[in-house]
N, C-alpha and C positions, 0 to 999 in steps of 0.2 A: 250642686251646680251654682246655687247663687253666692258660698264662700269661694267658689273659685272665680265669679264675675267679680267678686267685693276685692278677692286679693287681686286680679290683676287690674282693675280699676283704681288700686293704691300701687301698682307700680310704674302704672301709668303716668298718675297725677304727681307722682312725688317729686319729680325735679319741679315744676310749677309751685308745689307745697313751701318746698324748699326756698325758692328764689322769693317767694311772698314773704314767707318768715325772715328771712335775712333783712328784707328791705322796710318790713314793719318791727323791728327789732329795736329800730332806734327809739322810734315812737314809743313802743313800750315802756321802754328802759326810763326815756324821759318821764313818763305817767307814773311810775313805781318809784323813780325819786323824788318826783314830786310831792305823793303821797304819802310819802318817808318823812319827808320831812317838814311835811305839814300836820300831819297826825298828831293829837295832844291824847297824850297819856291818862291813864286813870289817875284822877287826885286820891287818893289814899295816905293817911298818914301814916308816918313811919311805925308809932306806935301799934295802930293795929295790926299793920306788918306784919312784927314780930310776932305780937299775939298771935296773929293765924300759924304762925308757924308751929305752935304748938297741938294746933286743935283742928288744922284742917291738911288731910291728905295730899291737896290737891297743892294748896300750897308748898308743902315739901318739897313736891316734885314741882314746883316752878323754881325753888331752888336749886334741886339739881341740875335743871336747865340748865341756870347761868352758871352755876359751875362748869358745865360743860361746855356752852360756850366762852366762857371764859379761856378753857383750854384749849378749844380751837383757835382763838386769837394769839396765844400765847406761841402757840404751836408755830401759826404763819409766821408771827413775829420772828421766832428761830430759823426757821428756813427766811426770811429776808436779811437776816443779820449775814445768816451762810453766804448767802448768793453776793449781798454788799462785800464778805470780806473774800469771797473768789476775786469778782471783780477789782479789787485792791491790788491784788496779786501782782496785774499786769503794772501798777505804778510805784509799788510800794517800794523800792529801792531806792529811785527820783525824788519821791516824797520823804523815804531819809536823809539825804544826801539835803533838802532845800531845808530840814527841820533841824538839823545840825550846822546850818549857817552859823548862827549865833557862836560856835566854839570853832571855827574854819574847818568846817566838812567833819565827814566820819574820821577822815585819815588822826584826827586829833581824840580819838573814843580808842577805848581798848576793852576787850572782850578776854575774862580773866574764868570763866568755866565752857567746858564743852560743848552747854545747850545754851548759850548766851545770846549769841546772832540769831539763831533763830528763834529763841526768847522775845527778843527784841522786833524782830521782823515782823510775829504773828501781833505785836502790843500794839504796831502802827497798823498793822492791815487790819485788827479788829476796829482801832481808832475811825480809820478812814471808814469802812464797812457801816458806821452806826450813821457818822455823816450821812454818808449817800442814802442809807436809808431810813433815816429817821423822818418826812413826812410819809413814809409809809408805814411807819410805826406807830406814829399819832396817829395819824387814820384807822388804824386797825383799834387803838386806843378808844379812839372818839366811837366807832363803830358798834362798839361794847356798850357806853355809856349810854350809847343816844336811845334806843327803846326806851328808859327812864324819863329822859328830860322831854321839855318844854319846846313846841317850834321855833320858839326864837335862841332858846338853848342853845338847838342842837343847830342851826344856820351859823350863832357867835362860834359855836365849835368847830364846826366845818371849814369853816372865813377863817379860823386861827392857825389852821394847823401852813399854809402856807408860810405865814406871819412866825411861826413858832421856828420854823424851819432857817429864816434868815436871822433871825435876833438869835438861835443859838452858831450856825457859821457866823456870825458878827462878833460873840463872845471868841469861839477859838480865833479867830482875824486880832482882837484886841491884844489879846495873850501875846499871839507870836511877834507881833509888830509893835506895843506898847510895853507890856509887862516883861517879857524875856529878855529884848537889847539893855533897860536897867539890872533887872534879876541877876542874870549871867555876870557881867564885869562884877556887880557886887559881892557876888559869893566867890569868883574868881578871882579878887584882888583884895579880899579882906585880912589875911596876913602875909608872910613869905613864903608859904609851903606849896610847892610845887605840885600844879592839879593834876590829877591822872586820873581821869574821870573814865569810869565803866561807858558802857552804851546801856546795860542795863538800866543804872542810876538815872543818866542823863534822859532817855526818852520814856520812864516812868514818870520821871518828874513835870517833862515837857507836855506829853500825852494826858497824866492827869488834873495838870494844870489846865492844858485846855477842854478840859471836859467839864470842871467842874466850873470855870468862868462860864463856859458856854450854857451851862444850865443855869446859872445866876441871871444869865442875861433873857431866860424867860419870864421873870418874875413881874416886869410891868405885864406882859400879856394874861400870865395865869389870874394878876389880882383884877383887870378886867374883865375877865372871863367873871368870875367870882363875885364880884363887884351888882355884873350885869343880871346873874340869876340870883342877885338876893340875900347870896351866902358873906358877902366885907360889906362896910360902910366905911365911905373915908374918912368920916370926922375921928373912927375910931383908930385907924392909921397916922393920923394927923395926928392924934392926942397922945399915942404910945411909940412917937418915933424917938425918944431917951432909951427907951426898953428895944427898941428893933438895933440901935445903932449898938445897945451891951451886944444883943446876939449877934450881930455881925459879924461882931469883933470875937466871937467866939465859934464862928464857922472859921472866921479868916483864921486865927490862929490853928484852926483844927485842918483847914487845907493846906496852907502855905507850910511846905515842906523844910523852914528854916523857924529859929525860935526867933528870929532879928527885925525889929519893928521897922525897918525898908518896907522890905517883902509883904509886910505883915499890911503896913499901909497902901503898898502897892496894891493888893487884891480890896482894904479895905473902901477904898475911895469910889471904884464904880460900883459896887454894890450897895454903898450909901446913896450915892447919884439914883440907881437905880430906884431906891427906896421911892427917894423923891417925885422920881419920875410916875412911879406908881402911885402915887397918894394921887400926881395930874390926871392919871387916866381916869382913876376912878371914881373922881368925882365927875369926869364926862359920862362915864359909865352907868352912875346914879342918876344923875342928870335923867339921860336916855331912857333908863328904868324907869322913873317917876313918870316921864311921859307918855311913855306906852303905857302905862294904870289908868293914866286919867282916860285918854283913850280909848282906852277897854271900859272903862266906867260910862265912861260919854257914851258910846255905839250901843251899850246894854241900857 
């Protein structure tokens, strides 16, 4: 008798149950990310780390943890990529037709194998796809990392990933409106021979070009990031920028699809700017670091 006053007294209460939960839902949520991300990690060094790895059980299996989370991250990350490159679907022909301006439309592209168009079709829709969901990449990225770090870490992380999200759209924006309008006429007017450019060719070339600018154009953010937990110091940036501007020059040559020092300078000049840029951030970044120490010194 009293399980059956208990169960009908839970199906009683349950729309009331329910309408409470929903409405204290937020509250919660708030509290839990607040707690997230105010939470400071076990100091432990790396060193000992490893060592338990060999000598304590327990640790192995917090390995395999992150591996496994690890792979549920990875996992979302694929199905976001999926779902961005559905959604492309509906614009992705428009989006060729605006990316082949530069050579006057597709009509001037010719498709010389079977599986070419649609070759071509899925290269831009995967393109677009990572776009649209690339702050929810990082996030799922940063989501991974953050149990590890530091409150103010994982806040710098959190704050970035918006920030990450426009400086790489700003990189492909640069590409198609700066580097392409020279690019194109250069490689199209450098001897007599008559262009009959694939669509293959031409939007692997366009497509990788802006991908790989666009991820260049993270690089002030990442060495702030870096900067701010401890891992760069600028004077060391400052002091090794003859050696950043060799590599540069040996990414650029390794991106830029032509062996012709246009091209080659074309990609390398904002990525030296860049550089530059980044030696400014971080030393606001060190700045900021150094003062949050004393701070912490002071309060203890």
């Amino acid at each position: 008798m009293t399980k059956l006053l208990k169960a009908f007294w839970r199906v009683i209460t349950f729309p009331f149950v329910l309408i409470f939960k929903i409405i204290t839902f937020p509250i919660h949520a708030i509290r839990a990310i607040y707690q997230f991300l105010n939470t400071e990690p076990d100091d432990r060094p790396l060193i000992d780390t490893f060592t338990s790895l060999t000598s304590e059980a327990q640790a192995r299996q917090s390995l395999w943890d992150h591996v496994e989370a690890l792979r549920g991250h990875l996992l979302r990350i694929l199905i976001a990529i999926a779902v961005g490159v559905g959604i492309s679907f509906y614009f992705t022909v428009p989006l060729m037709e605006y990316l082949a301006i530069p050579v006057n439309g597709l009509e001037s592209l010719q498709a010389i194998k079977v599986t070419e168009e649609i070759g071509v079709y899925m290269r831009v829709a995967l393109t677009s796809g990572l776009a649209i969901m690339l702050p929810y990449i990082a996030f799922e990225l940063w989501l991974f990392a953050a149990p590890g770090l530091k409150s103010r870490e994982r806040k710098f992380g959190l704050f970035g990933i918006p920030i990450a999200t426009v400086l790489f759209l700003g990189g492909m924006t640069f590409t198609f409106y700066f580097l392409l309008p020279a690019a194109i006429p250069f490689l199209g007017g450098f001897t007599e021979i008559k262009q009959l450019w694939t669509a293959s060719d031409y939007f692997g070339f366009v497509t990788g070009l802006m991908i790989w600018i666009g991820l260049f154009f993270e690089f002030p953010l990442i060495i702030y990031i870096l900067t701010s937990i401890g891992f760069v110091k600028p004077n060391v940036l400052a002091q090794q920028w003859r050696l950043a501007i060799v590599i540069i020059a040996i990414i650029a040559a390794a991106v830029t699809p032509t062996i012709d020092p246009v091209n080659m300078g074309l990609v390398m000049l904002p990525m030296i700017l860049l550089y530059f840029v980044s030696i400014g951030l971080s030393y606001i970044a060190y700045a900021g670091r150094q003062r949050h120490i004393s701070e912490m010194e002071t309060s203890v």
